[in-house]
SEPABA-302714 format. One record per residue: residue number from 0; residue in one letter; chain; z, y, x of N, C-alpha, C in turn. Coordinates in pm, 1 decimal. Example, Ala and Ser with C-alpha at 12.3 -4.5 7.8 and 13.67 -1.06 7.14 Angstrom:
// SEPABA-302714
(0; a; A; (780.0; -569.0; 1319.0); (780.0; -450.0; 1230.0); (780.0; -330.0; 1320.0)) (1; s; A; (708.0; -225.0; 1285.0); (714.0; -106.0; 1367.0); (787.0; 3.0; 1290.0)) 
//
This chain:
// SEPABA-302714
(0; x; A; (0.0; -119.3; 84.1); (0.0; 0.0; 0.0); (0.0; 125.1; 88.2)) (1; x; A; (-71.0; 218.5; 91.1); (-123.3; 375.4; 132.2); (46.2; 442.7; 112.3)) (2; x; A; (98.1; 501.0; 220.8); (205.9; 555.3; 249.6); (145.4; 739.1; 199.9)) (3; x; A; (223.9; 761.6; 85.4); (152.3; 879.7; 64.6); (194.8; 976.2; 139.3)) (4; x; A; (262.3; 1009.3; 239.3); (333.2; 1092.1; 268.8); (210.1; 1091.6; 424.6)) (5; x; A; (209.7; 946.9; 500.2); (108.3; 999.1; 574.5); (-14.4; 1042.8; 541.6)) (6; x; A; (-117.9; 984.6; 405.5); (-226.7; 981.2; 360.7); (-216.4; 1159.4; 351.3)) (7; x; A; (-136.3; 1229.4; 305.4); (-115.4; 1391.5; 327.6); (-137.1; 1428.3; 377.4)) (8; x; A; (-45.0; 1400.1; 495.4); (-60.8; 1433.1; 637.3); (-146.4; 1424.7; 682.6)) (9; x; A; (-223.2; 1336.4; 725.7); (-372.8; 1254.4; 799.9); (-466.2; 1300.7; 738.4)) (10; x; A; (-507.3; 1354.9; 604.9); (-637.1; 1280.6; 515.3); (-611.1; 1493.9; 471.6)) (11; x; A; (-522.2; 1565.9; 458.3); (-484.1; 1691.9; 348.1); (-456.2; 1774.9; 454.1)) (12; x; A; (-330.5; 1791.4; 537.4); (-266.6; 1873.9; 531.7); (-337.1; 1913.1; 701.8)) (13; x; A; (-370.9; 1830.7; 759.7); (-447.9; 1824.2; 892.7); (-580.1; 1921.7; 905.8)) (14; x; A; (-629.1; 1834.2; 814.0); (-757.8; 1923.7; 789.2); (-781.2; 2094.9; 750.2)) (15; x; A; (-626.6; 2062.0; 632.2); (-653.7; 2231.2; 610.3); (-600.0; 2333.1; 740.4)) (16; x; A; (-494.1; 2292.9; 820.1); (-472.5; 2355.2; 924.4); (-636.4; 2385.6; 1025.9)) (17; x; A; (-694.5; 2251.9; 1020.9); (-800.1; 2301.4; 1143.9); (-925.2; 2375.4; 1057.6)) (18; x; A; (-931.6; 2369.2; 920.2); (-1019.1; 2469.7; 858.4); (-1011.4; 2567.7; 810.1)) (19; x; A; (-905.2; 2595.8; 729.6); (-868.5; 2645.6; 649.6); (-796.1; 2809.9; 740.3)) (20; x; A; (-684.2; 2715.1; 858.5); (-598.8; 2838.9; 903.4); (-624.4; 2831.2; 1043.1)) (21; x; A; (-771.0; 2730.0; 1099.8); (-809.9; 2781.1; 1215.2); (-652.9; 2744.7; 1332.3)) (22; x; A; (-591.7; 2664.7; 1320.9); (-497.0; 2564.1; 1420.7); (-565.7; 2428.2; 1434.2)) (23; x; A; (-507.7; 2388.2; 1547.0); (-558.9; 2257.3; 1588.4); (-495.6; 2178.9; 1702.8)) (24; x; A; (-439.9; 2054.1; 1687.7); (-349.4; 2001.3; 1768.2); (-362.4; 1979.5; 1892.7)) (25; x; A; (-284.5; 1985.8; 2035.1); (-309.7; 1970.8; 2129.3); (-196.6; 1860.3; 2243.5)) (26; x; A; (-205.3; 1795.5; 2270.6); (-89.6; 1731.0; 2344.1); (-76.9; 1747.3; 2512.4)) (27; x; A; (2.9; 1810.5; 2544.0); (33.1; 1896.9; 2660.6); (98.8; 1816.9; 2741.7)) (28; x; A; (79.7; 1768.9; 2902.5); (171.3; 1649.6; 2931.7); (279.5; 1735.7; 3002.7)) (29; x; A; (403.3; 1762.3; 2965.6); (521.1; 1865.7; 3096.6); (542.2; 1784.5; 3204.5)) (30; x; A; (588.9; 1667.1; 3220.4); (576.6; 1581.1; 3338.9); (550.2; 1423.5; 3316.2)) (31; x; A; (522.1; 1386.5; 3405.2); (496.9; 1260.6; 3425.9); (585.3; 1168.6; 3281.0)) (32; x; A; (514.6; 1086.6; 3177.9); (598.1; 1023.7; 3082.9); (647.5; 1130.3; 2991.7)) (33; x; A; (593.8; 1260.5; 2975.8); (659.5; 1329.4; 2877.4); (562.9; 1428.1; 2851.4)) (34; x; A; (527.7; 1401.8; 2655.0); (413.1; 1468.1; 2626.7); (481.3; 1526.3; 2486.2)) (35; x; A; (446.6; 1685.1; 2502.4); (485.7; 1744.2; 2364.8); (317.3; 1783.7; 2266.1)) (36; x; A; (344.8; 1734.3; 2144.6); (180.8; 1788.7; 2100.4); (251.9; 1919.9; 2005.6)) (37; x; A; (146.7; 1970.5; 2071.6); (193.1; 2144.3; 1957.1); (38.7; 2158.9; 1846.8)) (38; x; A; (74.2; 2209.9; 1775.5); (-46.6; 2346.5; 1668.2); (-31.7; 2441.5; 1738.6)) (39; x; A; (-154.8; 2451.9; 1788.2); (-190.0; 2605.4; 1812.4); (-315.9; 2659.9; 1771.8)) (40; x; A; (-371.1; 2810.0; 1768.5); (-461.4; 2872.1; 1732.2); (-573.0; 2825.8; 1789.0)) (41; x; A; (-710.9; 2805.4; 1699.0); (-824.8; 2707.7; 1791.8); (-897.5; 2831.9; 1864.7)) (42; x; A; (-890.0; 2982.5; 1865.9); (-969.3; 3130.8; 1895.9); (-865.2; 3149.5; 2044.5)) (43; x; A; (-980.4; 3154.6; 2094.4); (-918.2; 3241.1; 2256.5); (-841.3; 3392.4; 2213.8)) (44; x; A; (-907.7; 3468.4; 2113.6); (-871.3; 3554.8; 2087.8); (-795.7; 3601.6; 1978.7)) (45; x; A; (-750.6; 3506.8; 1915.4); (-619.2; 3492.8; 1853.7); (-515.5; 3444.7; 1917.4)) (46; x; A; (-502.9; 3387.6; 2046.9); (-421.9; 3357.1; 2128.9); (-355.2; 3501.4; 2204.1)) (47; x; A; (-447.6; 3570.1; 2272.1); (-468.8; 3671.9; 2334.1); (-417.3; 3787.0; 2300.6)) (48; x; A; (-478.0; 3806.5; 2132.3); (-432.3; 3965.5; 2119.2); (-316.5; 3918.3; 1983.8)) (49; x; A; (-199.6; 3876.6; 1993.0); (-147.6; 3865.0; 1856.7); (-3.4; 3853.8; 1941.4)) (50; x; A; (113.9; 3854.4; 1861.8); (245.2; 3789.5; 1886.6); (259.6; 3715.5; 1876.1)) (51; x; A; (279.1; 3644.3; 1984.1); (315.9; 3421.1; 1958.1); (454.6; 3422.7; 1841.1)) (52; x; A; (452.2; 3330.0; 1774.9); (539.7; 3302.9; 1721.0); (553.9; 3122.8; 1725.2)) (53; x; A; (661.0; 3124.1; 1743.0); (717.9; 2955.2; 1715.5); (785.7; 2886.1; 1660.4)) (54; x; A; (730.5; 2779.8; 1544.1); (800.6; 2759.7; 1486.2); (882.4; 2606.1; 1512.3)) (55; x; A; (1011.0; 2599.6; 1490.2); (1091.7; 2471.3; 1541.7); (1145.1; 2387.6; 1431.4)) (56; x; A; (1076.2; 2283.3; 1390.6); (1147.9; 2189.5; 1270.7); (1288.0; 2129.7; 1312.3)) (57; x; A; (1375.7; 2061.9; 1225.2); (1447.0; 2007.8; 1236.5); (1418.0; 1863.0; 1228.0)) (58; x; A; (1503.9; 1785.8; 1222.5); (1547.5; 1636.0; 1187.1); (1463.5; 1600.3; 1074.5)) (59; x; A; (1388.9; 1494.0; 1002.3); (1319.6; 1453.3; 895.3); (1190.6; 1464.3; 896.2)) (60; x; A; (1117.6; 1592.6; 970.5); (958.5; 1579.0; 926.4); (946.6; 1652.3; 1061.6)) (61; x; A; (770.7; 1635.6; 1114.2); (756.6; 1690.7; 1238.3); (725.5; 1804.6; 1182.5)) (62; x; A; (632.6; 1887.3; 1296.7); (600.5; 2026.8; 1280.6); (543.5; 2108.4; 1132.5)) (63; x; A; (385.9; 2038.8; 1149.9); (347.2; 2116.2; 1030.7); (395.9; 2039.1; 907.7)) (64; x; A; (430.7; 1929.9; 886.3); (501.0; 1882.4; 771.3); (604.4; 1980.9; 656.8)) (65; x; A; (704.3; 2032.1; 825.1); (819.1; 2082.8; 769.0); (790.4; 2315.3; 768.9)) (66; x; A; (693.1; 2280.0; 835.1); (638.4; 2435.7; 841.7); (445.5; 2472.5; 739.2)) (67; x; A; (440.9; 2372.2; 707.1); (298.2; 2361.4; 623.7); (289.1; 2548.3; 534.6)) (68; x; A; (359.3; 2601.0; 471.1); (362.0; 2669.2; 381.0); (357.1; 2813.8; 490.3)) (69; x; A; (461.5; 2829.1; 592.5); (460.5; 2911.7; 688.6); (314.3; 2936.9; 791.4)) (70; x; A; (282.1; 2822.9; 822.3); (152.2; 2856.6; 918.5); (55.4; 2932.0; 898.1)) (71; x; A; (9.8; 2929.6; 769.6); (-57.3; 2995.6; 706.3); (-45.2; 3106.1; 693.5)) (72; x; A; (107.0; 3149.9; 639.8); (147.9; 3273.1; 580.1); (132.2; 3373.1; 738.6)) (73; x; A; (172.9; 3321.1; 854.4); (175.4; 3422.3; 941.0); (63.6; 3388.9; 1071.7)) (74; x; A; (-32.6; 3293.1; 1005.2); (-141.6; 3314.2; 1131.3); (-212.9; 3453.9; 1118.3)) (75; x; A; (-217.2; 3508.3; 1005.5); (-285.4; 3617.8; 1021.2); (-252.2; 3754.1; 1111.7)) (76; x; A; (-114.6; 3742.5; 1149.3); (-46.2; 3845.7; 1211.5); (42.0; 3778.9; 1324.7)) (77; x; A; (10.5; 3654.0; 1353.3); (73.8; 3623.0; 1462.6); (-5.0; 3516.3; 1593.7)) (78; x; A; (41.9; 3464.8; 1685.3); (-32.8; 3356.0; 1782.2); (55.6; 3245.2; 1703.3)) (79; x; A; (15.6; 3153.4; 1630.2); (125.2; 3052.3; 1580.7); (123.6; 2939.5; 1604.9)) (80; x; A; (278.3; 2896.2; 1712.2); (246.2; 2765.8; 1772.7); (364.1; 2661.2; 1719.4)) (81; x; A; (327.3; 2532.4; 1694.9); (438.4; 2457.5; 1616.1); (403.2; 2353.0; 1710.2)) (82; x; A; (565.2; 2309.4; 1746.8); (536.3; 2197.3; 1858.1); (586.2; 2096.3; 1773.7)) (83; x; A; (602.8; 1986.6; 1770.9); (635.4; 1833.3; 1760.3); (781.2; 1850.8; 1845.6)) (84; x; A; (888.0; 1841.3; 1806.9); (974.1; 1813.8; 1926.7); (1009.9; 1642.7; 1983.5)) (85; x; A; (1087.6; 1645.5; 2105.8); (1066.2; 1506.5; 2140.9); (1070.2; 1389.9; 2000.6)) (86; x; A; (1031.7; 1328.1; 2008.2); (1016.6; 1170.5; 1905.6); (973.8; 1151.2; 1781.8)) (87; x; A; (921.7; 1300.8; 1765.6); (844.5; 1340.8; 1605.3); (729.7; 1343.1; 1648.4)) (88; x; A; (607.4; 1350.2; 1510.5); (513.9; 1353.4; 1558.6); (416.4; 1297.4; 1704.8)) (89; x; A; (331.3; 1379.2; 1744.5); (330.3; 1306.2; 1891.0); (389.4; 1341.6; 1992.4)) (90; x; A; (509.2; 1403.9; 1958.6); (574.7; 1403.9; 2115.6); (682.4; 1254.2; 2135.4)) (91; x; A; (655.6; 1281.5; 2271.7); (777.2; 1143.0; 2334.0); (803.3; 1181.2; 2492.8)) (92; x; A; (920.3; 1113.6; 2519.8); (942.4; 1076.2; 2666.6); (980.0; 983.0; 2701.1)) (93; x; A; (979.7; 970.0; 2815.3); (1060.3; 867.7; 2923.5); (1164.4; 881.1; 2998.9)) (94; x; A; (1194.2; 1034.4; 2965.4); (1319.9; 1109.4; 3052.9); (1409.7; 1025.3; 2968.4)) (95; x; A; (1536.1; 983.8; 3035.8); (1650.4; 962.8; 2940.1); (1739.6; 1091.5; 2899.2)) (96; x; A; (1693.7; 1213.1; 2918.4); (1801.2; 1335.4; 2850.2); (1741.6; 1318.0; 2734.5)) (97; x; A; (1844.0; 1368.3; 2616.4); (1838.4; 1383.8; 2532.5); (1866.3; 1557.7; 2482.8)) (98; x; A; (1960.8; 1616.2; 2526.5); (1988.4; 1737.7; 2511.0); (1925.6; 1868.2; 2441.6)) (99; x; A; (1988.1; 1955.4; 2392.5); (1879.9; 2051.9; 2347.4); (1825.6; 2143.6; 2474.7)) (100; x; A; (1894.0; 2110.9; 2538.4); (1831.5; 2207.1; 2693.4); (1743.8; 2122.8; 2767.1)) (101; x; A; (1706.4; 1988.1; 2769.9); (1594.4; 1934.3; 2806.2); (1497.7; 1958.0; 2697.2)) (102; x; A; (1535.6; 1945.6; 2591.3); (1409.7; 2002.8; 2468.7); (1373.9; 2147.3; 2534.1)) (103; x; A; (1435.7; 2236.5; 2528.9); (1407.2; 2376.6; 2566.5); (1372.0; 2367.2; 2717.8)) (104; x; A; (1383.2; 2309.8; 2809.9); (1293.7; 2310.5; 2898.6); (1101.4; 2255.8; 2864.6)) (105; x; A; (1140.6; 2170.4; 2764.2); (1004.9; 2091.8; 2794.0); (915.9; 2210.6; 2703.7)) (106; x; A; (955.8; 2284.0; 2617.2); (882.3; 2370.6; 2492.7); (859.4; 2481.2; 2657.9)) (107; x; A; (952.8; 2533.4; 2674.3); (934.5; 2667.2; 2791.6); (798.9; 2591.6; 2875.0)) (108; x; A; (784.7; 2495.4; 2913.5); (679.0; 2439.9; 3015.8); (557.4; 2422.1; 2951.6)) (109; x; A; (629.2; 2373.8; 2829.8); (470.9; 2399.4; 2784.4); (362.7; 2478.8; 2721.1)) (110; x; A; (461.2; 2590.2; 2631.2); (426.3; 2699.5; 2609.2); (327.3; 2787.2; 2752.2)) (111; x; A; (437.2; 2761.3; 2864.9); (339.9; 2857.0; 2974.6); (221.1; 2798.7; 3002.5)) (112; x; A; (194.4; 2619.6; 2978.6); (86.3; 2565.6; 3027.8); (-3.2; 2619.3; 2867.9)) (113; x; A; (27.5; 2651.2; 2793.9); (-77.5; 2696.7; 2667.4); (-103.8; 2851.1; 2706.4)) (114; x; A; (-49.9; 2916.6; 2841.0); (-55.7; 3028.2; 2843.5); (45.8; 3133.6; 2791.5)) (115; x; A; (147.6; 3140.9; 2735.2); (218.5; 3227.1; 2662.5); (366.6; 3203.8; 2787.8)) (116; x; A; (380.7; 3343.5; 2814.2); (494.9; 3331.0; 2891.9); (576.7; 3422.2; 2923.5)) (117; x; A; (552.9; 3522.3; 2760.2); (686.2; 3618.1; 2725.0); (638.0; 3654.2; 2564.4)) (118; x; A; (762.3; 3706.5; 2509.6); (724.3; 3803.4; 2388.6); (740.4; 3711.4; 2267.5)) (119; x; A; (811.4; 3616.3; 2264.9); (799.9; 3497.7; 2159.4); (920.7; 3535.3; 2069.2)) (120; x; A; (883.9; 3523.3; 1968.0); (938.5; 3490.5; 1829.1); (994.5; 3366.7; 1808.9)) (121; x; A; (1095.8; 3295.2; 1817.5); (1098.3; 3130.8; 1796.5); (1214.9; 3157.7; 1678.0)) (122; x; A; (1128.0; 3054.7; 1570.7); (1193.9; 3018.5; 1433.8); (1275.0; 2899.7; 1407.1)) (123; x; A; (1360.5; 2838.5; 1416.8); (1413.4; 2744.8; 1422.6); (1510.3; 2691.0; 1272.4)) (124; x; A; (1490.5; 2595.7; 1234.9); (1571.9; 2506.4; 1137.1); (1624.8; 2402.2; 1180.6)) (125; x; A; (1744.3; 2394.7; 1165.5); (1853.9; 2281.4; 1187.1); (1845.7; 2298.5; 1326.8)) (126; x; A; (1830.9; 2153.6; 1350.0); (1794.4; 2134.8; 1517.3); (1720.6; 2240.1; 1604.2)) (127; x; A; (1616.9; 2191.9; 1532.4); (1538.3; 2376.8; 1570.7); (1614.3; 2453.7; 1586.8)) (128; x; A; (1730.7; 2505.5; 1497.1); (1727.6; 2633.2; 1575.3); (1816.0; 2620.0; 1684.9)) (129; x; A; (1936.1; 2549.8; 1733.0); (1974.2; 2445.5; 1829.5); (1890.2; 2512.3; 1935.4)) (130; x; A; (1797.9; 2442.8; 1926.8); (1693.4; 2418.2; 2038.7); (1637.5; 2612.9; 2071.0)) (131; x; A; (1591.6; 2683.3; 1966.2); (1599.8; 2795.7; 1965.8); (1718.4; 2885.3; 2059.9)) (132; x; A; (1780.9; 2863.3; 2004.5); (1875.1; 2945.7; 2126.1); (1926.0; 2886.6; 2258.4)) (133; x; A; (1926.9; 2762.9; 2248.6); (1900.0; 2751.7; 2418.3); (1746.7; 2786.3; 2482.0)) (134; x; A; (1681.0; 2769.1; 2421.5); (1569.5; 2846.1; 2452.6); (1599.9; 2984.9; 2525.5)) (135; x; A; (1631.8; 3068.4; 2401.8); (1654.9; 3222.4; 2404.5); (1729.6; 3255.6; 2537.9)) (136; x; A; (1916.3; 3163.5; 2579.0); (1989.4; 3142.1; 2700.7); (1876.7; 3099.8; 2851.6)) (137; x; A; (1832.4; 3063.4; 2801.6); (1772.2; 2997.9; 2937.2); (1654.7; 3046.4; 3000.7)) (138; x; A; (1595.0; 3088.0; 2894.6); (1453.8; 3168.9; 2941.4); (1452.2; 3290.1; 2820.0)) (139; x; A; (1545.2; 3409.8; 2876.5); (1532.0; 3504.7; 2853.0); (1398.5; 3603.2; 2815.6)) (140; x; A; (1317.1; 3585.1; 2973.3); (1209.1; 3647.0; 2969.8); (1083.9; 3588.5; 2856.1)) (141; x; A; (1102.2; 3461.5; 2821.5); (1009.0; 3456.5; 2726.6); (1043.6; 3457.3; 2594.8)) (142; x; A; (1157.1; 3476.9; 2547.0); (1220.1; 3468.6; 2422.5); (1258.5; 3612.2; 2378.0)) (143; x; A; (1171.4; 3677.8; 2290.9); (1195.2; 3811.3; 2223.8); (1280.9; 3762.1; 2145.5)) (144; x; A; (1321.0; 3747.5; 2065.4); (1395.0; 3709.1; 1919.4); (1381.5; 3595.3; 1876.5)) (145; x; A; (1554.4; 3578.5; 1820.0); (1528.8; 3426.9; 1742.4); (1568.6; 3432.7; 1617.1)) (146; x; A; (1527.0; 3365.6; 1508.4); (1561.9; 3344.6; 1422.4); (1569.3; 3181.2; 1372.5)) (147; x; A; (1671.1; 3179.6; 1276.9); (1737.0; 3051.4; 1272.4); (1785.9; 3019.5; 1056.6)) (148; x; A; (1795.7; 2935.6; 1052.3); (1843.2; 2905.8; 916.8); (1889.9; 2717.2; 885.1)) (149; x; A; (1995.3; 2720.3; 843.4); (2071.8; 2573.7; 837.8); (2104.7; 2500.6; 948.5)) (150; x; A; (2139.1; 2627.6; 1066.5); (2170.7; 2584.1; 1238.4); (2318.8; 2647.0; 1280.6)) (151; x; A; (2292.1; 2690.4; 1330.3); (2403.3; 2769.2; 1447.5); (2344.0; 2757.2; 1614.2)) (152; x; A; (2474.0; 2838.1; 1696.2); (2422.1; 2855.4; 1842.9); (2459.4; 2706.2; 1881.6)) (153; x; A; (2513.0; 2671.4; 1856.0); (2611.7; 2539.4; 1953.8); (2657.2; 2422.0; 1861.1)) (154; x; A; (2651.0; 2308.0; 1854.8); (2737.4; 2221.8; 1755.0); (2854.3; 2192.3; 1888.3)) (155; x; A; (2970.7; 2229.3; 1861.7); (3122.2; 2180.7; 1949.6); (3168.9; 2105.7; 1839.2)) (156; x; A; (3241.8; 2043.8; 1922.1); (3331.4; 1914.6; 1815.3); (3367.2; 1969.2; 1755.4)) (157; x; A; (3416.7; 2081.6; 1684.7); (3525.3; 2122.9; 1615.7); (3401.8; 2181.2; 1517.6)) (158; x; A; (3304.8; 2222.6; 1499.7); (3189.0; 2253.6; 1467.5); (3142.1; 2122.8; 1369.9)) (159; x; A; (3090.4; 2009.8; 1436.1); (3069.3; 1881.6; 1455.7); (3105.4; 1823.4; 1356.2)) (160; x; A; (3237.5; 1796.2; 1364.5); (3369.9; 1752.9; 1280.0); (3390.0; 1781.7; 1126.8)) (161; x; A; (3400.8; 1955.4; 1158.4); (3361.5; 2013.2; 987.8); (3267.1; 2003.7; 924.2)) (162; x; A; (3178.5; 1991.6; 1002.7); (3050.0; 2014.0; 900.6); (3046.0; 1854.8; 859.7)) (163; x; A; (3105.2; 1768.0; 955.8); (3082.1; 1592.2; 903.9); (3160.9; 1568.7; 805.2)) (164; x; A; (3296.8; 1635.1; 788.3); (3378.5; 1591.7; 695.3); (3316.1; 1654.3; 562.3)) (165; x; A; (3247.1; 1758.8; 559.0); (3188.6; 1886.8; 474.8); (3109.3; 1806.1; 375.3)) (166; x; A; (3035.6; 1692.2; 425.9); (2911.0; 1684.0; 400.0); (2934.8; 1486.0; 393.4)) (167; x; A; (3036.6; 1475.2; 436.9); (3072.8; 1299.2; 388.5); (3036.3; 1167.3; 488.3)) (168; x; A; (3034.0; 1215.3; 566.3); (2954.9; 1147.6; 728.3); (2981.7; 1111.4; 839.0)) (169; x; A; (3025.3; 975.1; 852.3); (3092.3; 917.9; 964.7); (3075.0; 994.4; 1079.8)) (170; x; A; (2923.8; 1021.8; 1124.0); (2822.3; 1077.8; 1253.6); (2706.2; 1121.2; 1203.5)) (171; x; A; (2659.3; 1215.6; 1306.9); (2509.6; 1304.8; 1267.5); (2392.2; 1198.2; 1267.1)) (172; x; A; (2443.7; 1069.7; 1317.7); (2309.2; 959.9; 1291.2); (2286.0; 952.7; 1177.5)) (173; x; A; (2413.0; 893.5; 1148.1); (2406.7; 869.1; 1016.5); (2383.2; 952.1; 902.4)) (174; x; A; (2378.3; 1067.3; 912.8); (2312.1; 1192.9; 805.7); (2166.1; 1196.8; 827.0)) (175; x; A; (2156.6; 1201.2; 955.1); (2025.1; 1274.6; 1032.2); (1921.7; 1155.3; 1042.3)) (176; x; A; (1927.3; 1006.4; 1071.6); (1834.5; 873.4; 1096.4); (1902.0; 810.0; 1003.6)) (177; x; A; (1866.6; 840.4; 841.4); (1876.9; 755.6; 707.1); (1854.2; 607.6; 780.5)) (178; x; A; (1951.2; 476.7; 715.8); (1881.0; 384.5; 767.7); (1866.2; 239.1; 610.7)) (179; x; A; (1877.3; 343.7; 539.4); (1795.8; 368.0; 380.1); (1694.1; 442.8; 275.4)) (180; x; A; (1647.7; 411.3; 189.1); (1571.5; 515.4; 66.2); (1711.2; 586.7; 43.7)) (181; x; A; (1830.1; 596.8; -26.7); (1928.4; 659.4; -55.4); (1956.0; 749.4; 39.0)) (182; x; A; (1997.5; 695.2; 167.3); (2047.9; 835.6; 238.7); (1929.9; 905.5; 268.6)) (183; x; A; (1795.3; 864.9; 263.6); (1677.6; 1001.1; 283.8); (1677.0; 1077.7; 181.2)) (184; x; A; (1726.3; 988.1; 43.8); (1724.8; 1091.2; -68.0); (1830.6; 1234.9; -62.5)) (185; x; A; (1914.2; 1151.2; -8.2); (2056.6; 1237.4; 18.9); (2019.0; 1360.0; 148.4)) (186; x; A; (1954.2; 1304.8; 238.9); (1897.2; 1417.9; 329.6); (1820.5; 1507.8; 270.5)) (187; x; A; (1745.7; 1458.7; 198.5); (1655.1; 1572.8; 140.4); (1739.2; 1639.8; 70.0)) (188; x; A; (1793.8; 1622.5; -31.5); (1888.9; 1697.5; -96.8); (1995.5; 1812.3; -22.2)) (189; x; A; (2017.9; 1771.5; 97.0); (2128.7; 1856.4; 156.7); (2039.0; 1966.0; 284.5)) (190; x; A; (1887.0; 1938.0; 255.4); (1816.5; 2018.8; 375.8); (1759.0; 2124.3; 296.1)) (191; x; A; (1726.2; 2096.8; 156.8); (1638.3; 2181.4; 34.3); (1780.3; 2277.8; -6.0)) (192; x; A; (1719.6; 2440.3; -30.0); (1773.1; 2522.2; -67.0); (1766.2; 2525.7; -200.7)) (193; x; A; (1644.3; 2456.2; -259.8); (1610.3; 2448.2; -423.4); (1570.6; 2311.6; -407.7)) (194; x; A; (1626.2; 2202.0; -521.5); (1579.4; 2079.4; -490.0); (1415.8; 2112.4; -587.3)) (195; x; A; (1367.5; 1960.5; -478.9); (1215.9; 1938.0; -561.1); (1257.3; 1812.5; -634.8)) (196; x; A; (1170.0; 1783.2; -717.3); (1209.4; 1661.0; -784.0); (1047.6; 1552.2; -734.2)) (197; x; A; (1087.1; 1515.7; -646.0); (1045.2; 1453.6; -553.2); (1050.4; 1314.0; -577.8)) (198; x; A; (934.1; 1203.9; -624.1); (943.7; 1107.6; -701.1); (986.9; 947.1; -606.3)) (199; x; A; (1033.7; 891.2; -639.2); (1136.6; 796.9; -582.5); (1009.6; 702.7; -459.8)) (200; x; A; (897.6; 732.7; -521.7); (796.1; 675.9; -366.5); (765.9; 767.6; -314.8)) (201; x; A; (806.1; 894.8; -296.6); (761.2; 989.9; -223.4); (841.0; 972.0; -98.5)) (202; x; A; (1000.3; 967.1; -174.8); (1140.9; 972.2; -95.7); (1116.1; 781.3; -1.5)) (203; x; A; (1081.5; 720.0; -40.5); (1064.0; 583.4; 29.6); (971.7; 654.2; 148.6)) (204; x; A; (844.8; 662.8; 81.8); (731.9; 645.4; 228.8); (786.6; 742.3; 292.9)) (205; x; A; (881.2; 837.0; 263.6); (891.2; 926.2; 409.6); (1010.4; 908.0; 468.1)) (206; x; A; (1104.0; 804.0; 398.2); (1173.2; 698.8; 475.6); (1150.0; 658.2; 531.8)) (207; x; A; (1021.0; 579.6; 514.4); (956.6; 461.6; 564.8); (893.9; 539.2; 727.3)) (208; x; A; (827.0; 637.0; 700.7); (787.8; 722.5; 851.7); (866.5; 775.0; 935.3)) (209; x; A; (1022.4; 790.3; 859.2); (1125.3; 783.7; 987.5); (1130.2; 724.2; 1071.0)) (210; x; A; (1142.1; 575.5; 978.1); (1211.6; 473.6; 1102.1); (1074.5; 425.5; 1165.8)) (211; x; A; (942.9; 496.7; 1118.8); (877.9; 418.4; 1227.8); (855.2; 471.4; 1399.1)) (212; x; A; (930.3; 599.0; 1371.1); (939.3; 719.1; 1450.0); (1060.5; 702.1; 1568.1)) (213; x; A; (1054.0; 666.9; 1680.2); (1192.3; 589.6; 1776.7); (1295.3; 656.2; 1723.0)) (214; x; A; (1336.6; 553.3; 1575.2); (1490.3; 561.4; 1566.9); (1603.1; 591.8; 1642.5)) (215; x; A; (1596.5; 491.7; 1715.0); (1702.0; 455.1; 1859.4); (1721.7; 583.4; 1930.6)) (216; x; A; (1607.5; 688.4; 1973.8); (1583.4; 770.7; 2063.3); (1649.4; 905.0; 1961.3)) (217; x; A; (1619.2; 924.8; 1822.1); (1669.7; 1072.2; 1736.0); (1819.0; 1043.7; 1733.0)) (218; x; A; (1857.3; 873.9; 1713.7); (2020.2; 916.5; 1735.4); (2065.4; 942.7; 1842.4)) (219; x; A; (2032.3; 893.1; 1907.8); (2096.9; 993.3; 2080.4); (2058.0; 1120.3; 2074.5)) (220; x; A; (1985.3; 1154.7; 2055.7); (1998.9; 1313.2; 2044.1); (2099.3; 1360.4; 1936.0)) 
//
């Protein structure tokens, strides 16, 4: 049976990015065993003369999945680049860090290998934005502004803790790598600001594209 959630993805949502809003995927290698694929603008000169902006998904869907509605809205006024972070989409490694500061190294490396290497906008959700402000700490010079929503600067245990007890959750695996249809239902529910009513094979197949996605590797992070 046709997983509708990729058939979207693959067959809909792909296409309209490379026609429609003029992006198109690229997979960038930062080092040896470690490849991030970003969206970026397919025009030399939409690269060139615009403000990069970046957008950073969280936990559950890769880039344009979880930014589909946004790309659009600000290619017209911006350079707009959406990376895959490690184990979504097509990014992966072989490094064993997991960290948000090895994420934010590998985005900083590769951003400069796409050319962009100040003046950035980075948008971040959940993890994203995580990853966003170590970004911002670490490479100052390329990070104009961040913006963030359903994150914070830092998860500390005490951080960690509340938000687990908050929310009913042994560990962030276990919220974050459903290893059911129920708890993806339950993720979706606690990531949506307005629920969708989102039909019970929608919530499976994009279960189902989690775990085909290195499980093992999103809970260590």
């Amino acid at each position: 049976m046709v997983n509708v959630v990729v058939a979207y993805q693959d067959h809909f949502l792909r296409r309209l990015m490379k026609v429609a809003v003029g992006t198109q995927p690229e997979a960038v290698e930062i080092e040896e065993g470690t490849v991030i694929n970003f969206w970026l603008p397919t025009t030399t000169a939409t690269k060139n003369h615009l403000p990069p902006l970046v957008f950073l998904h969280g936990f559950g869907f890769n880039g344009i999945l979880t930014w589909q509605f946004q790309i659009p809205a600000f290619s017209r006024s911006h350079s707009v680049y959406v990376p895959d972070l490690l184990f979504f989409g097509g990014s992966f490694t072989q490094n064993p860090r997991r960290s948000p500061a090895f994420m934010a190294e590998c985005l900083a490396k590769g951003l400069r290998k796409l050319g962009v290497e100040r003046g950035c906008t980075v948008v971040g959700f959940s993890y994203g934005g995580i990853v966003a402000f170590k970004m911002a700490e670490m490479f100052p010079e390329m990070v104009r502004a961040v913006v963030v929503t359903g994150s914070g600067m830092e998860f500390t245990r005490s951080v960690s803790r509340s938000g687990l007890e908050r929310l009913g959750y042994g560990s962030w695996a276990e919220c974050l790598v459903p290893d059911t249809v129920e708890g993806m239902q339950k993720l979706l529910e606690i990531a949506a600001y307005k629920q969708l009513p989102l039909p019970a094979r929608v919530v499976k197949d994009a279960w189902e594209v989690s775990l085909d996605l290195y499980p093992l590797c999103k809970c260590a992070i």
